[in-house]
Backbone as JSON Lines, residues from 0, in Angstrom:
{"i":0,"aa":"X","n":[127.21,82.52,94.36],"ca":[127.38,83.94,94.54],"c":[128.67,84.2,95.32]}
{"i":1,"aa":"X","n":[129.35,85.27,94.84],"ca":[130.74,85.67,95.66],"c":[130.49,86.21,96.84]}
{"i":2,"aa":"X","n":[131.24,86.24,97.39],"ca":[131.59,87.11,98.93],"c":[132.23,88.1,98.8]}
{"i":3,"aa":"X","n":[131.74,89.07,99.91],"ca":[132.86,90.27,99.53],"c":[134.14,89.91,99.92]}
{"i":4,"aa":"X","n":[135.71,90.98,99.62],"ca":[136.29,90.69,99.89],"c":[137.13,91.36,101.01]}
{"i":5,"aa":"X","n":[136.37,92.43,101.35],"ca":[136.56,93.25,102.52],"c":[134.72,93.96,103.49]}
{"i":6,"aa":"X","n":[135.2,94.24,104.73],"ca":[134.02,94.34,104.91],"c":[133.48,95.82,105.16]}
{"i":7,"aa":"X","n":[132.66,96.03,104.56],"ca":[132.32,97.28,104.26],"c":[132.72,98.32,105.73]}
{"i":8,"aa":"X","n":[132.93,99.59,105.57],"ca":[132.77,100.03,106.74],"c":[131.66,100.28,107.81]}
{"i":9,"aa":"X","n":[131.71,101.19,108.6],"ca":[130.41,101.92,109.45],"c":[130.36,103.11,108.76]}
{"i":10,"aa":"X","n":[131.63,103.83,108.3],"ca":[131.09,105.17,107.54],"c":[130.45,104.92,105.85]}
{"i":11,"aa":"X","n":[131.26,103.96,105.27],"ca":[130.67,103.66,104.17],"c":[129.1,103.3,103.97]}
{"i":12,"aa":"X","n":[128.98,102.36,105.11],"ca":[127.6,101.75,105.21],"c":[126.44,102.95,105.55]}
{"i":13,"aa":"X","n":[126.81,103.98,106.53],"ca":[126.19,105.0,106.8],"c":[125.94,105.87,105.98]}
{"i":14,"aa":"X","n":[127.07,106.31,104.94],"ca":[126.77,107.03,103.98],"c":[125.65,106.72,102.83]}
{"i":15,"aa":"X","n":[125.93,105.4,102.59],"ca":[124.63,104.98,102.24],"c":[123.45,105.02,102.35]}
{"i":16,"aa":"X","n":[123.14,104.84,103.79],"ca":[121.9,104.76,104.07],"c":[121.61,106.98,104.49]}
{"i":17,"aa":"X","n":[122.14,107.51,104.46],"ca":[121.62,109.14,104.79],"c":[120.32,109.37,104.07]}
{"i":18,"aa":"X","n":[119.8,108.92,102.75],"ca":[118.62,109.11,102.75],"c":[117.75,108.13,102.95]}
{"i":19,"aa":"X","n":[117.63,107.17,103.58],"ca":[117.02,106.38,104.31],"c":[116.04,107.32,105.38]}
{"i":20,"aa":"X","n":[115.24,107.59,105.28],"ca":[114.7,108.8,106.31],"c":[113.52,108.76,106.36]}
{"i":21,"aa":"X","n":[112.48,109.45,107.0],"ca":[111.02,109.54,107.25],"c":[111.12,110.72,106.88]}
{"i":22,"aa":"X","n":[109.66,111.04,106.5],"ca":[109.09,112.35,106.22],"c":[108.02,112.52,106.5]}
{"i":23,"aa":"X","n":[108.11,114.16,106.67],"ca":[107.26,114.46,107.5],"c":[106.02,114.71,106.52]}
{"i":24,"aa":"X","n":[104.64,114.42,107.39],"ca":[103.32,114.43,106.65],"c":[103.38,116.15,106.27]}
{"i":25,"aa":"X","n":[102.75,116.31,104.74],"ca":[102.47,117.86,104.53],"c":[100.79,117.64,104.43]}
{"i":26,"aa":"X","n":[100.84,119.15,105.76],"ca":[98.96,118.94,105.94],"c":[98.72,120.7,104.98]}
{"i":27,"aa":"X","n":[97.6,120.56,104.7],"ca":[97.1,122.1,104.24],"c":[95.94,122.27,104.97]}
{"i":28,"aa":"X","n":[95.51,123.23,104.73],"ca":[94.12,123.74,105.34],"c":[93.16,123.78,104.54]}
{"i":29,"aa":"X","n":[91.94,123.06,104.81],"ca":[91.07,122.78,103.75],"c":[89.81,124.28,103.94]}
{"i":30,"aa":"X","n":[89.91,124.82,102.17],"ca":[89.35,126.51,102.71],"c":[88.13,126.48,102.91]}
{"i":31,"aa":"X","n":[86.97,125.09,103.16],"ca":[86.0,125.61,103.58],"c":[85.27,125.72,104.64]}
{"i":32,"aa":"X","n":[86.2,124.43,105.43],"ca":[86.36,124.02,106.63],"c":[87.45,124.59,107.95]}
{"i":33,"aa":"X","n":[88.23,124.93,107.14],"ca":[89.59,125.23,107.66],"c":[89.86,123.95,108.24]}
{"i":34,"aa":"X","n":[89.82,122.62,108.05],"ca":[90.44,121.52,109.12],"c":[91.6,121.2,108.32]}
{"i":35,"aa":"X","n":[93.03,120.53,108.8],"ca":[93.99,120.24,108.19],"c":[93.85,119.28,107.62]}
{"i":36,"aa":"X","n":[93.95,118.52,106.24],"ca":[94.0,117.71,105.48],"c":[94.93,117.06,104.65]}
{"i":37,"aa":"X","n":[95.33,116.34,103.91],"ca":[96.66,115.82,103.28],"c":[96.14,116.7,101.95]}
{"i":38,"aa":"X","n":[97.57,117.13,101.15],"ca":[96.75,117.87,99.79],"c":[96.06,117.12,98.97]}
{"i":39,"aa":"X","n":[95.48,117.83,97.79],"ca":[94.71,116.94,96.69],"c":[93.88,116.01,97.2]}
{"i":40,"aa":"X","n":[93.1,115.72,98.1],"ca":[92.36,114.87,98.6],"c":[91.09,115.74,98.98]}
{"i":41,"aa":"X","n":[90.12,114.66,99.03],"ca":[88.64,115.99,99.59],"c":[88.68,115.65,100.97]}
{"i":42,"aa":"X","n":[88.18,116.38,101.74],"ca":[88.54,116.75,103.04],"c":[87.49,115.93,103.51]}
{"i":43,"aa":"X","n":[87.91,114.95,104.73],"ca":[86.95,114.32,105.14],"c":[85.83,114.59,106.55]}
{"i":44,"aa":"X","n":[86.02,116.01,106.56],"ca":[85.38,116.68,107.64],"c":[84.18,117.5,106.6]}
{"i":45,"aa":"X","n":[84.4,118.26,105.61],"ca":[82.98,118.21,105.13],"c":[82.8,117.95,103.47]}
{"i":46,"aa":"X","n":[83.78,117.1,102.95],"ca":[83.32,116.56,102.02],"c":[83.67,117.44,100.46]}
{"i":47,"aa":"X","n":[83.71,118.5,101.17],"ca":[85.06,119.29,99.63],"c":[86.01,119.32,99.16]}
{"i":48,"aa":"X","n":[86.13,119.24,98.04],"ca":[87.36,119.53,97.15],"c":[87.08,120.01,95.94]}
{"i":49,"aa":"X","n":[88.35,121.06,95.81],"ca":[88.4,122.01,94.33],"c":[87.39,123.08,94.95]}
{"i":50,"aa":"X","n":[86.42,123.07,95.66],"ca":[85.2,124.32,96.52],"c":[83.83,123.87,95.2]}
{"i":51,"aa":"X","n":[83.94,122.16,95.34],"ca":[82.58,121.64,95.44],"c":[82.13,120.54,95.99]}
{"i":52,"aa":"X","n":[81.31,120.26,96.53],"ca":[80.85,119.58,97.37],"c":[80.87,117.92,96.54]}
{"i":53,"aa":"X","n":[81.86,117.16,96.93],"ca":[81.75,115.7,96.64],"c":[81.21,114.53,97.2]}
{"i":54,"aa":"X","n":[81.15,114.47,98.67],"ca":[80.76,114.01,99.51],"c":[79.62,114.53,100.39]}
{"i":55,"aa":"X","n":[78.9,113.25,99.96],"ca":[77.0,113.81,101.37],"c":[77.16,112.93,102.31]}
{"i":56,"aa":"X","n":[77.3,113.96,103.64],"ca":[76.83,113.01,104.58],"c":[76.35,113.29,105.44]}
{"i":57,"aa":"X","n":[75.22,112.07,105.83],"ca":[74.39,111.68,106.77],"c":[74.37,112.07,107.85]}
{"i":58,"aa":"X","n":[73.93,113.04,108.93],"ca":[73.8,113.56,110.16],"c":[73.16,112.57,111.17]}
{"i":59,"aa":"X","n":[74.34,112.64,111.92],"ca":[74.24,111.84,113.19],"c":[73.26,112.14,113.93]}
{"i":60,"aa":"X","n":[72.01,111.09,114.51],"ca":[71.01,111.31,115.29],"c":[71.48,111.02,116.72]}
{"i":61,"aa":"X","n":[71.52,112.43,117.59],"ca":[71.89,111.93,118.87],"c":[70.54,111.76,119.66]}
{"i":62,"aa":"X","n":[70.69,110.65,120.33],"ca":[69.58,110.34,121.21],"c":[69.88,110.51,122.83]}
């Protein structure tokens, strides 16, 4: 394999990488709960999505 024959810069190299980046989480509000959720997913606070119930769950027995 060759070598380069010059060495890249700091602005070249930087320009490169500009979309190299994080992003930020997008939350929505889930409408039956109102708790924030990631979209398209059923909400794991009470188990809806689309506004029908997908998920049953089990109530915690406090002692």
């Amino acid at each position: 394999m060759t070598t380069p024959k010059r060495k890249t810069s700091k602005a070249r190299r930087d320009k490169r990488r500009t979309h190299w980046k994080a992003r930020v989480i997008q939350l929505v509000e889930c409408p039956n709960c109102h708790a924030m959720i990631l979209p398209h997913r059923v909400c794991p606070e009470c188990g809806y999505y689309e506004g029908r119930q997908v998920l049953v769950f089990e109530e915690k027995e406090e002692e």
